[in-house]
N, C-alpha and C positions, 0 to 999 in steps of 0.2 A: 406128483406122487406124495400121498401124505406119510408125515413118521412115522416110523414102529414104536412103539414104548415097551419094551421085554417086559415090566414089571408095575403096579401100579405105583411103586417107590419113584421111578423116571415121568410117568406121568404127573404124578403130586409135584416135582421138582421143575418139571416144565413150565405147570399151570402156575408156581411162584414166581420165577423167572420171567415168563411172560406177563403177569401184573405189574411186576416190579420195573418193567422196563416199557409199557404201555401199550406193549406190543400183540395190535387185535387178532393178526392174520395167527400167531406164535400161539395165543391163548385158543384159540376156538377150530386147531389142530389137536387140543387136549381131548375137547370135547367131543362125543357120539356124535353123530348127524342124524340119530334117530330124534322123532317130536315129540318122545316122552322123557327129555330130560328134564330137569329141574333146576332153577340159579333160585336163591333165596338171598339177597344181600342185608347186612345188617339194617332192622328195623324199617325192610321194604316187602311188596306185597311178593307172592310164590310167582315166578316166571316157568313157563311150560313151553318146550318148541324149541326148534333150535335157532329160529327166526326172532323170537323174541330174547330167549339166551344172549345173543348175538349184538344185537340191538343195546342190549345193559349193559356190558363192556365195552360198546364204542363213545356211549356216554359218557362212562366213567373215567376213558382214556383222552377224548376227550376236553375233559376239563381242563387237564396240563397238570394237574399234582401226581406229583409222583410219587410211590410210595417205599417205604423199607418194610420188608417181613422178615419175621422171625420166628421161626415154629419152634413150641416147647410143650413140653405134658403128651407128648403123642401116643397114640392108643391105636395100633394098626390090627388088623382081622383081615384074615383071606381064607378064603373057603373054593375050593373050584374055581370059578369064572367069577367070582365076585367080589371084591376087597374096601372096606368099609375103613377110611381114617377117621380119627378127632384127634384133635389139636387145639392150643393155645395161639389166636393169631395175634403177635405182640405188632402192629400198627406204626408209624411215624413217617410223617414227611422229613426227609434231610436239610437237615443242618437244623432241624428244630428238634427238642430234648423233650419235648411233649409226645404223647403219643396216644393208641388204643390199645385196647385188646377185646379183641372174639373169643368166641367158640365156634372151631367148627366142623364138618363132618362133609369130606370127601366122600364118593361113591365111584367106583368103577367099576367096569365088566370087562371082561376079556374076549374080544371078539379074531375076527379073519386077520384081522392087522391091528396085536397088542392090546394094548389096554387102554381105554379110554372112560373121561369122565362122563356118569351119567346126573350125577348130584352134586352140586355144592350146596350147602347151608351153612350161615354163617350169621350167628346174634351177638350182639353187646354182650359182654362179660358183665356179671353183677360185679358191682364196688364189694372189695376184698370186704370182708366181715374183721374189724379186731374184737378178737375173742379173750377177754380178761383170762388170766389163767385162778385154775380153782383153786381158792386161798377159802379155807376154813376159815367162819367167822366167830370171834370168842365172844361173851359177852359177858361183861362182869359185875 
């Protein structure tokens, strides 16, 4: 029997929870089982299907790095059956002080049982911009 998720707030929490813990069967319980989803991982090509969805996070899990998230700047929308997040995904493998950060944009729908993901996208964050502050220039 698969989980409920009451709200796409518990689905968003799951789907971090299950990355952060590598956990394939945990993460692709978030997700639809419909084949029009979409996984977009930073600076890879658009994945369609829940076969190929599935596929990308066993890779990733995989590998054996594991990672920390931290969502920040969140911008949540819900409408009906359908609830659109972004977020800041602040990135870092433990015990190391380096890190990344995305952007990214969750997708859900609200079907028979809860809320489940039907989009992630998620790209590199541009390098922060320092922006001089505006100092009037004299000339004498």
């Amino acid at each position: 029997m698969r989980r409920v998720f009451a709200t796409p707030q518990d689905a968003e929490l799951a789907f971090y929870d299950a990355l952060e813990r590598s956990d394939l069967e945990a993460m692709m319980e978030v997700w639809s089982e419909d084949e029009e989803i979409i996984c977009i991982h930073p600076g890879q090509p658009r994945l369609v299907g829940y076969d190929m969805v599935r596929e990308s996070w066993q890779r990733i899990f995989q590998s054996g790095q594991r990672l920390k998230v931290r969502i920040a700047a969140a911008v949540q929308m819900t409408s009906g059956m359908i609830a659109i997040h972004n977020a800041q995904e602040h990135l870092r493998v433990p015990d190391d002080r380096t890190g990344a950060m995305s952007l990214a944009t969750n997708v859900f729908v609200r079907g028979a049982h809860g809320w489940r993901m039907i989009v992630h996208h998620a790209s590199p964050a541009p390098a922060p911009v320092d922006v001089a502050p505006s100092v009037p220039k004299v000339l004498h």
